[in-house]
Backbone as JSON, one array per atom type, in Angstrom:
{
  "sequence": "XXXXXXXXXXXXXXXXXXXXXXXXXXXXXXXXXXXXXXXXXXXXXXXXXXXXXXXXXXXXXXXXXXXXXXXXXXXXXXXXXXXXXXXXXXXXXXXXXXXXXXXXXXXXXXXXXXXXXXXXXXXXXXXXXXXXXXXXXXXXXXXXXXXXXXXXXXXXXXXXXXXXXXXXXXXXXXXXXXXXXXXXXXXXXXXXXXXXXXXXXXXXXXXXXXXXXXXXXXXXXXXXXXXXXXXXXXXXX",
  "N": [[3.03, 23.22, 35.24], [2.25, 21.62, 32.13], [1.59, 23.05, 29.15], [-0.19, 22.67, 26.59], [0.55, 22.19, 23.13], [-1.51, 23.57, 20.88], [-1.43, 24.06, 17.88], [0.13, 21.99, 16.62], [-0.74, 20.13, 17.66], [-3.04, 19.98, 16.14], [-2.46, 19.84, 13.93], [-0.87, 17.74, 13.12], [-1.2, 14.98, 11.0], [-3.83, 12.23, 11.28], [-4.32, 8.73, 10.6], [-6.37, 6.0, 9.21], [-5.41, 3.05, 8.3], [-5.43, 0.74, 5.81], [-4.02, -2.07, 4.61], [-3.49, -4.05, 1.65], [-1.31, -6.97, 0.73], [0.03, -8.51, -2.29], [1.56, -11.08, -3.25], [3.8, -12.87, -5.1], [3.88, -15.88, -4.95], [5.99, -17.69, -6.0], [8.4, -19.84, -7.7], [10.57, -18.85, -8.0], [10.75, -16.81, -5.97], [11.82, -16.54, -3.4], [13.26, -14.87, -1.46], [12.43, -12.59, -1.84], [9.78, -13.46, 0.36], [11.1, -14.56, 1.93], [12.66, -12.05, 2.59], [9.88, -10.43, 3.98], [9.15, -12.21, 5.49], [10.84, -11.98, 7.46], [11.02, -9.15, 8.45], [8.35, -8.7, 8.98], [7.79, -8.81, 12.28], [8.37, -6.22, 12.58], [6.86, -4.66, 11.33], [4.3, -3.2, 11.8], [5.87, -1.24, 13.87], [7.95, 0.15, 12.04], [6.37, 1.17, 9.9], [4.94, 3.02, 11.11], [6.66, 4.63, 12.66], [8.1, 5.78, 10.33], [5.96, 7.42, 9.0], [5.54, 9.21, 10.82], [7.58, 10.57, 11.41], [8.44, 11.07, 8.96], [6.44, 12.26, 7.45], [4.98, 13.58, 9.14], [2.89, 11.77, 10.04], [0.16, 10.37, 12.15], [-0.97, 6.68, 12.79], [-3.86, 5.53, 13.09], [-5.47, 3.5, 13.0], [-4.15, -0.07, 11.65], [-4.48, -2.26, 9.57], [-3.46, -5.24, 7.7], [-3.68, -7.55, 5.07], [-3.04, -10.36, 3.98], [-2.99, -10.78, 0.39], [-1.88, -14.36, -1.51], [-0.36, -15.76, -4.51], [-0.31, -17.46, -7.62], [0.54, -19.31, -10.32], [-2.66, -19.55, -12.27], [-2.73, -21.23, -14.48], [-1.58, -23.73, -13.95], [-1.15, -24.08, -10.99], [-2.44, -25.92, -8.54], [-4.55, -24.14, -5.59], [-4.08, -21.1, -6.56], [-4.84, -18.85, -5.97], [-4.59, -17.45, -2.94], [-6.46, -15.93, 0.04], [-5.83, -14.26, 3.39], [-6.86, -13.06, 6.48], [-8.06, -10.19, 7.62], [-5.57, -8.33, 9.51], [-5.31, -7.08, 12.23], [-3.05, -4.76, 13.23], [-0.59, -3.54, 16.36], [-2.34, -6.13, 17.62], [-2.74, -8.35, 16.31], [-0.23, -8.92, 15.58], [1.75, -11.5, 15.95], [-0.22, -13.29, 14.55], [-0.02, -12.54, 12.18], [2.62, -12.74, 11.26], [2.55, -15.64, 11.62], [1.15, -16.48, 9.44], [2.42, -15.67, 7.53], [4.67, -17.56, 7.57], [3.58, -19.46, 7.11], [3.46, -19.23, 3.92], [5.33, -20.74, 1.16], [7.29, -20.94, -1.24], [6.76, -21.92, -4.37], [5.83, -23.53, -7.47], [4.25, -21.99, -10.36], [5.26, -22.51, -13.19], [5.33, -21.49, -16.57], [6.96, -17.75, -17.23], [4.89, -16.03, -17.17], [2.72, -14.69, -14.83], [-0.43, -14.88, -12.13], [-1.01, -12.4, -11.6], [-2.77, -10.27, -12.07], [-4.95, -11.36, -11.24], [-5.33, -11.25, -8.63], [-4.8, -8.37, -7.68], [-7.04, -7.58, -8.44], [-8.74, -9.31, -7.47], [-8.08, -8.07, -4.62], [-8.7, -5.68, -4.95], [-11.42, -5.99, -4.58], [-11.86, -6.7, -1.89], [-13.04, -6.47, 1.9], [-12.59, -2.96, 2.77], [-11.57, -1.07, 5.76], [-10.91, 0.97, 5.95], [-12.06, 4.43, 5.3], [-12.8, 7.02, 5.23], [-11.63, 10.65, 4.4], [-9.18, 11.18, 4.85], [-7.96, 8.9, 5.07], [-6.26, 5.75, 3.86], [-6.3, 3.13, 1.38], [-4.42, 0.22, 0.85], [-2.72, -1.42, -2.03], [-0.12, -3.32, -2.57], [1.78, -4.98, -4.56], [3.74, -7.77, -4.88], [6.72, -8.89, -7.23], [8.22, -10.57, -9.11], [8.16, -11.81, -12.06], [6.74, -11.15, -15.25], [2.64, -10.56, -15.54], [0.46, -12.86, -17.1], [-1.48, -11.66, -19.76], [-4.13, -9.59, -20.03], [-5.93, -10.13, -22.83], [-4.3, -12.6, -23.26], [-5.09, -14.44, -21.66], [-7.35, -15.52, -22.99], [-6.69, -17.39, -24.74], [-5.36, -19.53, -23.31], [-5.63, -22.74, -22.67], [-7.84, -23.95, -20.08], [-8.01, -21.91, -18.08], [-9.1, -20.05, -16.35], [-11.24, -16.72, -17.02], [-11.69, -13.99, -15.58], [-11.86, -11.22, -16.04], [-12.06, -9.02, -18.11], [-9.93, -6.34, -19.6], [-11.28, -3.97, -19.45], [-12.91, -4.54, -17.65], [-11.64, -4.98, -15.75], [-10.43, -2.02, -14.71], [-13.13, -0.63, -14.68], [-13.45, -1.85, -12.1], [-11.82, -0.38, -10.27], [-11.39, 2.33, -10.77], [-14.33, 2.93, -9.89], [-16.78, 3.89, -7.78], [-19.36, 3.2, -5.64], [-20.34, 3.99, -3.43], [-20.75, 2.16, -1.65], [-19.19, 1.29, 2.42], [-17.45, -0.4, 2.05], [-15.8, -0.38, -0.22], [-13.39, 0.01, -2.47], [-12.28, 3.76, -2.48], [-11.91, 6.5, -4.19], [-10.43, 8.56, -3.39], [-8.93, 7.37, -1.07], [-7.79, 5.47, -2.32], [-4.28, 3.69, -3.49], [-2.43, 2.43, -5.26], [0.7, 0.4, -5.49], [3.42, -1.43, -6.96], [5.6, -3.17, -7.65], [7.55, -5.1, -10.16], [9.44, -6.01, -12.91], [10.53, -5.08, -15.43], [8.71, -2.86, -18.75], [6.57, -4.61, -18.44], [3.2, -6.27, -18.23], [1.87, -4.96, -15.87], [3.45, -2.42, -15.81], [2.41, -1.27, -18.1], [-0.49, -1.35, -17.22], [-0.69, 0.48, -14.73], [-0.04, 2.85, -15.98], [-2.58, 3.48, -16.74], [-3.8, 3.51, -14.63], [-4.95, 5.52, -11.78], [-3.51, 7.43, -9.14], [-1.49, 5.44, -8.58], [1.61, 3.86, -8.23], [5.0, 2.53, -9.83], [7.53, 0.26, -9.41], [10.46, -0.63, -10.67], [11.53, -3.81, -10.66], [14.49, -6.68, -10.94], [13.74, -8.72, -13.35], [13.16, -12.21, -12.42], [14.8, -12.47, -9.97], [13.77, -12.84, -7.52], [13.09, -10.33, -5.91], [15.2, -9.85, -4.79], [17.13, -7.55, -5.07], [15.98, -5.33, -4.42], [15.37, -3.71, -1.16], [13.66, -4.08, 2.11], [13.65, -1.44, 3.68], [13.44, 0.37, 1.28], [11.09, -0.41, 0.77], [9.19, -0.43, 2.94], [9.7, 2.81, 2.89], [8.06, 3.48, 0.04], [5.65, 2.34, 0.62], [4.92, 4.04, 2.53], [5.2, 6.63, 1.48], [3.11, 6.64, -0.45], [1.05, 6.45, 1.36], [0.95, 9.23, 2.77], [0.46, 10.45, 0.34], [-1.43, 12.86, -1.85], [-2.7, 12.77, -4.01]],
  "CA": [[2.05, 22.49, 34.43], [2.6, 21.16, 30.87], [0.99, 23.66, 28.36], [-0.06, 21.97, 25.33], [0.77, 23.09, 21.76], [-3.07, 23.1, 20.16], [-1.42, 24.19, 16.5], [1.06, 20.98, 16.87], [-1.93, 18.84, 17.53], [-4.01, 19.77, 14.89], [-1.37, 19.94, 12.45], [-0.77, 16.46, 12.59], [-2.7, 14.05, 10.36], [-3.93, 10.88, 11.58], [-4.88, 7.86, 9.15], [-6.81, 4.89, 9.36], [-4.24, 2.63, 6.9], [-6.06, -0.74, 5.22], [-2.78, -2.27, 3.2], [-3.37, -5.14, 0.98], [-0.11, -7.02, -0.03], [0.05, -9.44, -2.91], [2.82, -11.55, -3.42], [3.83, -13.57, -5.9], [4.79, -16.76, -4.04], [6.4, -19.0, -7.06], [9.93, -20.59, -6.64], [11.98, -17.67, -7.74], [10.1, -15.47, -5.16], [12.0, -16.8, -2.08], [14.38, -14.28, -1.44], [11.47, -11.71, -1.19], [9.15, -13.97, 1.05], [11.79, -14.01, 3.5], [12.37, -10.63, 3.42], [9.09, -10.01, 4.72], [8.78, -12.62, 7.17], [12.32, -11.68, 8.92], [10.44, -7.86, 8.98], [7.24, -8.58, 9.65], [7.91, -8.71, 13.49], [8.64, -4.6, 13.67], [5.93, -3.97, 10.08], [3.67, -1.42, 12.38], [6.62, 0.2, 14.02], [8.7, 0.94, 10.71], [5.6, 2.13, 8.92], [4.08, 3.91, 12.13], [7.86, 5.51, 12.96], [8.12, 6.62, 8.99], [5.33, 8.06, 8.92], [5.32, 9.96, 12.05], [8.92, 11.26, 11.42], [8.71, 11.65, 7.8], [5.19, 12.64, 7.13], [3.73, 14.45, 10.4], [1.18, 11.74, 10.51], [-0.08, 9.22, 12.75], [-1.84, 6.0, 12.83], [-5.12, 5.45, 13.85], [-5.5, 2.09, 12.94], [-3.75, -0.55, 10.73], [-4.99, -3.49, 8.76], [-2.93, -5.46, 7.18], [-4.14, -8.48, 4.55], [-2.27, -10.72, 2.37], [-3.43, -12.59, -1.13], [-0.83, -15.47, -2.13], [-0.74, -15.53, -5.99], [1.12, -18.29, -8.33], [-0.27, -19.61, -11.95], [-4.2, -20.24, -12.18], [-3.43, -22.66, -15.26], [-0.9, -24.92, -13.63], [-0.7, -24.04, -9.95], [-3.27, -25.38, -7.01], [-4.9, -22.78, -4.68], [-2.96, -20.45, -6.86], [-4.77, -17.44, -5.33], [-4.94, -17.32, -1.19], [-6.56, -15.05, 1.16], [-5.43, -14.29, 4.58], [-7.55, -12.31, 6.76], [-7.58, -8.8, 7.7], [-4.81, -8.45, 10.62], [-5.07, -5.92, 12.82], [-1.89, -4.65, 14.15], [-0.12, -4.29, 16.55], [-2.64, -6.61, 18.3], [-2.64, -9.62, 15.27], [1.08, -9.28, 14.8], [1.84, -12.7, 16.1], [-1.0, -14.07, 14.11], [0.37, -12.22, 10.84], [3.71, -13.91, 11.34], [2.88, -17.39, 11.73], [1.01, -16.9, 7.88], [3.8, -15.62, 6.78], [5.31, -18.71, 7.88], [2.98, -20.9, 5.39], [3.65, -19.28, 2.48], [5.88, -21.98, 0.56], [7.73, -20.83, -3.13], [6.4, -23.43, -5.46], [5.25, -23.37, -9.32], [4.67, -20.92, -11.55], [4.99, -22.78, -14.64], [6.06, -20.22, -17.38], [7.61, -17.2, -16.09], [4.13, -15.5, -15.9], [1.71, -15.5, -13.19], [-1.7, -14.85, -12.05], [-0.87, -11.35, -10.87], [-3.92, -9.3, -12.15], [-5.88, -11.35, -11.05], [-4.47, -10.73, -7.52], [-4.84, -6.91, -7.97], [-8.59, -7.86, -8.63], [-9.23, -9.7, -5.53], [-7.63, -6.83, -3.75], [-9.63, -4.19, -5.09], [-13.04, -6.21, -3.91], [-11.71, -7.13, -0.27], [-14.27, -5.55, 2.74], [-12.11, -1.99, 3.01], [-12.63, -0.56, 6.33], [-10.76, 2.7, 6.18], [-12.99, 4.99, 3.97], [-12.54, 8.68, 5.4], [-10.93, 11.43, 3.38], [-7.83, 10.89, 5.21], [-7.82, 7.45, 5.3], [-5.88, 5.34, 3.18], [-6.75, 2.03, 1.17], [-3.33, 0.23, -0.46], [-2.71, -2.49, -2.81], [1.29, -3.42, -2.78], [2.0, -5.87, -5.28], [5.97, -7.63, -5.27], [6.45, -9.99, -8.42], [9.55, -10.88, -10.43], [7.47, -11.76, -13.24], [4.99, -10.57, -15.88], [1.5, -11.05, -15.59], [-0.7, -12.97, -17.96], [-2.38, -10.03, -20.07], [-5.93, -9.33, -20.65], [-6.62, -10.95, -23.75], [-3.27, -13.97, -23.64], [-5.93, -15.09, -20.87], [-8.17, -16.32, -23.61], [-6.0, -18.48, -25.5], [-5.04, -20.92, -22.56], [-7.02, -23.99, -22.06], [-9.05, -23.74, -18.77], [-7.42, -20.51, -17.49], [-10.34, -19.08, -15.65], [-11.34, -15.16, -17.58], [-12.25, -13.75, -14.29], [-12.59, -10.26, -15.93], [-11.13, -8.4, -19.21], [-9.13, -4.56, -19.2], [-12.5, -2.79, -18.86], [-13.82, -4.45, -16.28], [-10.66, -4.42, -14.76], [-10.37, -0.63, -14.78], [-13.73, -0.13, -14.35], [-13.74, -2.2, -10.66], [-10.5, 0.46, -9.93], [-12.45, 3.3, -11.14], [-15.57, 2.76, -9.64], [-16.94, 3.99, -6.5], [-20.53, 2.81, -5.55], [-20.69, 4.38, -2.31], [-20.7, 1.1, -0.45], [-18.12, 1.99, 2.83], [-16.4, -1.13, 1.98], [-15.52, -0.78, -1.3], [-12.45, 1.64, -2.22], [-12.54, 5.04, -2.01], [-11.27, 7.36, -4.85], [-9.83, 9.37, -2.25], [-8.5, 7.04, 0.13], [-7.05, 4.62, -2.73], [-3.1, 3.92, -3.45], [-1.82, 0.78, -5.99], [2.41, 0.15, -5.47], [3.64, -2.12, -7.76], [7.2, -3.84, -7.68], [7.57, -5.87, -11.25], [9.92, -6.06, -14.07], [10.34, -3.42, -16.45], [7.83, -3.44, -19.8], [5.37, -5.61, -17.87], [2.02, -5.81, -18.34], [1.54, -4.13, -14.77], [3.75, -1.14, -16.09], [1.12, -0.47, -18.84], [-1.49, -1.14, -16.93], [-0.58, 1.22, -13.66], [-0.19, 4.02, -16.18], [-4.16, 3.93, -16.84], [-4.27, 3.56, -13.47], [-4.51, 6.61, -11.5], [-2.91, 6.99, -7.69], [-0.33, 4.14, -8.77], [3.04, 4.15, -8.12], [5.36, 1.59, -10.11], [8.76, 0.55, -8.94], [11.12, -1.35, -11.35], [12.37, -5.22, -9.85], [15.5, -7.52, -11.75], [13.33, -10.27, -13.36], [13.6, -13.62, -11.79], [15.72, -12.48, -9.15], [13.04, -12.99, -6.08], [13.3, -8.9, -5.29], [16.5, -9.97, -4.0], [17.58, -6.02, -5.75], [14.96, -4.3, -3.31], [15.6, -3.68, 0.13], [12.79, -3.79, 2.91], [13.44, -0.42, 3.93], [12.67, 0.92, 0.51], [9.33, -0.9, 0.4], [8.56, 0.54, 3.91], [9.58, 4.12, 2.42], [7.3, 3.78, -0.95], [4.38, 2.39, 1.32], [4.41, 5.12, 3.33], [5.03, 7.95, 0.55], [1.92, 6.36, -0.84], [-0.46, 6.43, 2.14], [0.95, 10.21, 2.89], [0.08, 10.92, -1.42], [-2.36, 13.1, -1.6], [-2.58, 12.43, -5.56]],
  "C": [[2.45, 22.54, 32.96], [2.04, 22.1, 29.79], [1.48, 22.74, 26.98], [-0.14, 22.7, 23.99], [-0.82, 22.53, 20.97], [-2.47, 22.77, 18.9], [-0.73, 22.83, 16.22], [0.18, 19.98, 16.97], [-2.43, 18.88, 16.54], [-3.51, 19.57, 13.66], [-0.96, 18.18, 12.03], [-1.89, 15.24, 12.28], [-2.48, 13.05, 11.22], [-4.89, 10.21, 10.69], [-5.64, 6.91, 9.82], [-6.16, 4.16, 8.28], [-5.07, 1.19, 6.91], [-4.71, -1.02, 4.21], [-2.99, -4.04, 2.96], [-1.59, -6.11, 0.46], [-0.13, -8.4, -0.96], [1.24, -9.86, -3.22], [2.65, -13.05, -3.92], [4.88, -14.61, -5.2], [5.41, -18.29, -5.05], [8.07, -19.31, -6.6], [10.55, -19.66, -7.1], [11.94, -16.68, -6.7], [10.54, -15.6, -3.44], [12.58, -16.44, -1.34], [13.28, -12.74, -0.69], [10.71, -12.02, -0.09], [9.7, -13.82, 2.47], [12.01, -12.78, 3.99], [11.15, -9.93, 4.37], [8.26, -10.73, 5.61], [9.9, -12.2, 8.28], [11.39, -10.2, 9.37], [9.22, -7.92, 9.62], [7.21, -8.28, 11.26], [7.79, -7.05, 13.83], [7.84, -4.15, 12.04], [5.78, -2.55, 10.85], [4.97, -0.79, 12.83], [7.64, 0.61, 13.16], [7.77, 1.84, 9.83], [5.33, 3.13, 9.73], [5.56, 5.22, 12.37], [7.78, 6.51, 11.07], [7.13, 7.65, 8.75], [4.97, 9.69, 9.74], [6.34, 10.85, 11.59], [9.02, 12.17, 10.08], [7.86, 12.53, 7.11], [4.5, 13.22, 8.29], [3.05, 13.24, 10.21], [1.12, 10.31, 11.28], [-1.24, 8.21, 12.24], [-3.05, 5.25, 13.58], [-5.01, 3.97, 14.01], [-4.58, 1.46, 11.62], [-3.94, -1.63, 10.51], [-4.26, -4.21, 7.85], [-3.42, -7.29, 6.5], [-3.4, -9.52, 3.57], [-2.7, -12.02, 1.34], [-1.99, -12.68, -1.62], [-1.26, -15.38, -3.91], [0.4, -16.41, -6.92], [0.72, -18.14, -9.51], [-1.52, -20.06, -12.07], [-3.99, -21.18, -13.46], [-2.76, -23.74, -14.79], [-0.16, -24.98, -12.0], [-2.36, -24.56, -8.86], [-3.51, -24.51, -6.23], [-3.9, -21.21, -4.9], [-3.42, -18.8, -6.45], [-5.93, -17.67, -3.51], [-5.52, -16.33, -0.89], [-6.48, -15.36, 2.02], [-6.95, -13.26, 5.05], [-7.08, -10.97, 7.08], [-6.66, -8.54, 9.05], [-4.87, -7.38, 10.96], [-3.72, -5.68, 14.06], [-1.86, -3.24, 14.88], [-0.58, -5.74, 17.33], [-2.44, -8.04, 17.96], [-1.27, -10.05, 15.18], [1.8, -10.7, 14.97], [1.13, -13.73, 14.81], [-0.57, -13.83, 11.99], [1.95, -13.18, 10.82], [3.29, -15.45, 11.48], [2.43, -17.36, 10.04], [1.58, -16.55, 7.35], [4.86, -16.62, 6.74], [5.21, -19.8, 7.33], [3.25, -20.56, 4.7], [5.26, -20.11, 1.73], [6.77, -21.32, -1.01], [7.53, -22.02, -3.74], [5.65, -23.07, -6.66], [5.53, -23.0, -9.5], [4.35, -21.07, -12.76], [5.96, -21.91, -15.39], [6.69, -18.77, -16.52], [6.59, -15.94, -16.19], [3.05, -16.03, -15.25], [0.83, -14.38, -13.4], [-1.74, -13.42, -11.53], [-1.84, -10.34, -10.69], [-5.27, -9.72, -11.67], [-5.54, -11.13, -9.16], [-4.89, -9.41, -6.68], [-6.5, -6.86, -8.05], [-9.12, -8.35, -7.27], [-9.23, -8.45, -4.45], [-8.37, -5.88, -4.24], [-10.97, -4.57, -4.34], [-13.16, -6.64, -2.9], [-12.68, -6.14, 0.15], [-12.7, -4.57, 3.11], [-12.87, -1.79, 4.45], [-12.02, 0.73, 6.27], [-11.53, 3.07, 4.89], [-12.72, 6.53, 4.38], [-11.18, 9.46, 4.67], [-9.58, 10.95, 3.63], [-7.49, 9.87, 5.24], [-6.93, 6.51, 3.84], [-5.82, 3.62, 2.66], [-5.38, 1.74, 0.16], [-3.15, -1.26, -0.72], [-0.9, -2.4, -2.76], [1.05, -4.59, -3.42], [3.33, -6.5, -5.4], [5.81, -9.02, -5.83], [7.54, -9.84, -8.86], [9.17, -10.9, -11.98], [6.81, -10.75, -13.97], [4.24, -11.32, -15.1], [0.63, -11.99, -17.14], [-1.59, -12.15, -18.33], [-3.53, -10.44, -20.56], [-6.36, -10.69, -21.56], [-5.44, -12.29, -23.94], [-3.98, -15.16, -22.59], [-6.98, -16.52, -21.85], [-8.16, -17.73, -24.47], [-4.99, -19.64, -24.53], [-5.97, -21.76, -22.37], [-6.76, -23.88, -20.3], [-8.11, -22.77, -17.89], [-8.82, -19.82, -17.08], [-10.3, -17.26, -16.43], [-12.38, -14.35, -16.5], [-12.89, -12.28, -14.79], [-11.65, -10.42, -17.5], [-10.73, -6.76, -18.75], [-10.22, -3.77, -18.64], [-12.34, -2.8, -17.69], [-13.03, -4.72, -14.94], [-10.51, -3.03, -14.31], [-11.31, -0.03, -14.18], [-13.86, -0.68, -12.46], [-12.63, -1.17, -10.3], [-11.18, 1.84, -9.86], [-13.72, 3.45, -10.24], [-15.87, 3.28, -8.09], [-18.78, 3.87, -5.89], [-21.0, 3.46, -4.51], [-20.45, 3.1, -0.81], [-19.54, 1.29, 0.44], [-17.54, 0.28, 3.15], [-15.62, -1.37, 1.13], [-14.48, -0.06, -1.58], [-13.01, 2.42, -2.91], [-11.61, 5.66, -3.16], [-10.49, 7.75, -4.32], [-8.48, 8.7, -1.5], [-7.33, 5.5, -1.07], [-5.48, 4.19, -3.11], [-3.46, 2.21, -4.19], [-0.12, 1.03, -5.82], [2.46, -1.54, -5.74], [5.31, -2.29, -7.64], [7.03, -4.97, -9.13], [8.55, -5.89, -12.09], [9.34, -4.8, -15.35], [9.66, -4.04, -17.79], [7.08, -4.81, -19.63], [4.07, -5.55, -18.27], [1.74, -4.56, -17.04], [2.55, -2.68, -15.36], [2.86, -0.17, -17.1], [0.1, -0.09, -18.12], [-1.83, 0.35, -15.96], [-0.32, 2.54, -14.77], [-2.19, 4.66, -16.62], [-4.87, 3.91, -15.8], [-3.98, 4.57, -12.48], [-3.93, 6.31, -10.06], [-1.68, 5.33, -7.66], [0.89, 4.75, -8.65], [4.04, 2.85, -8.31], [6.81, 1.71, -9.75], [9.16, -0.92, -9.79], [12.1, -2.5, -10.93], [13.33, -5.88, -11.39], [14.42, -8.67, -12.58], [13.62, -11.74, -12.86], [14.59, -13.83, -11.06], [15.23, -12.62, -7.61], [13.1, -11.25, -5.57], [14.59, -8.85, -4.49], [17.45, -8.13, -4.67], [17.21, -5.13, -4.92], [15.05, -4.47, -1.56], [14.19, -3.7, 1.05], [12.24, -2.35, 3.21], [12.93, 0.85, 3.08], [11.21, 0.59, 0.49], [8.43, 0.07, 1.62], [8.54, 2.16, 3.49], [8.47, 4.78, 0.86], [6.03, 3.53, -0.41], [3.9, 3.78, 1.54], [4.41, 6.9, 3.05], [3.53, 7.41, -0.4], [0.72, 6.32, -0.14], [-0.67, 8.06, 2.5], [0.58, 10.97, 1.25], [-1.26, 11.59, -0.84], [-3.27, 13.5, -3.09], [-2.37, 11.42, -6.23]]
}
């Protein structure tokens, strides 16, 4: 008969993982796009294997969501939502919308990115337990349009300013859809001296990773992205 190791069980965590991913889908960004429709097919078992192997921990569940993001002053439907995919059962259904997203606009060479990062903070979360982990990945070539360069475009929507950016990041109301101090994680891919590099330092649980400008992430490998994910859902800081 099999005798089971109790300490070996208990020792290993298990998560409930909610991962947001925003992506900046303008025409230099087509290099990245593909990268993560060719992967998408084996997402859960690269994150689920990494984790397991690298981090003791398993996954309970995984959710996976993605907002599209171009220029709100000179791009149509320049910020998408997908729905919440639950894999591995959705994974079909996550691949085919990975299959619409298109590289087109832009405009100047920045984009709507914070506001992006905003959406994603006020999606319905469902992991909320201590262990649980709520993440925002962001992958952009560009800047962002900052805070206040918002104000001085004609009809540029001012969806929020720095506060009340910070403070929706910050904030925890209790509501168990909202994020979780605890359970939160931001990863950032951008261009160096970005707005998002300022910002993610006032932002706590962030983790920024430095892209080529206007090279589509064509610099960044898949397998790194899967390895900063998943050192960000195992963070316990």
């Amino acid at each position: 008969m099999e005798i089971l190791d109790i300490g070996a069980l208990q020792s290993k965590k298990q998560k409930n993982v909610d991962i947001v991913i925003c992506i900046d889908a303008t025409s230099s960004m087509g290099p990245c796009i593909n990268n993560v429709r060719t992967n998408a097919k084996k997402f859960y078992q690269d994150i689920t294997y990494v984790l397991k192997t690298k981090y003791n921990t398993e996954i309970s569940s995984l959710r996976v969501q993605v907002i599209v993001f171009r220029d709100l002053e000179c791009d149509q439907n320049a910020i998408e939502e997908s729905k919440f995919f639950e894999l591995p059962s959705d994974s079909l259904d996550f691949e085919r919308y990975l299959n619409t997203i298109t590289p087109r606009g832009g405009g100047d060479f920045k984009e709507s990115g914070l506001e992006a990062i905003y959406t994603a903070m006020r999606t319905k979360w469902e992991a909320k337990n201590r262990q649980d982990r709520q993440i925002i990945c962001l992958f952009t070539d560009a800047d962002a349009i900052d805070f206040n360069e918002k104000r001085e475009r004609i009809g540029y929507p001012n969806m929020f300013d720095e506060k009340k950016f910070l403070n929706q990041w910050n904030s925890n109301v209790g509501n168990e859809n909202t994020l979780q101090n605890h359970a939160k994680r931001l990863v950032v891919y951008a261009p160096p001296n970005s707005v998002y590099e300022r910002i993610c330092k006032k932002m706590g649980c962030s983790f920024y990773n430095v892209v080529i400008p206007m090279k589509g992430m064509s610099d960044i490998s898949f397998e790194a992205i899967i390895d900063m994910i998943c050192a960000s859902a195992s963070s316990q800081s």
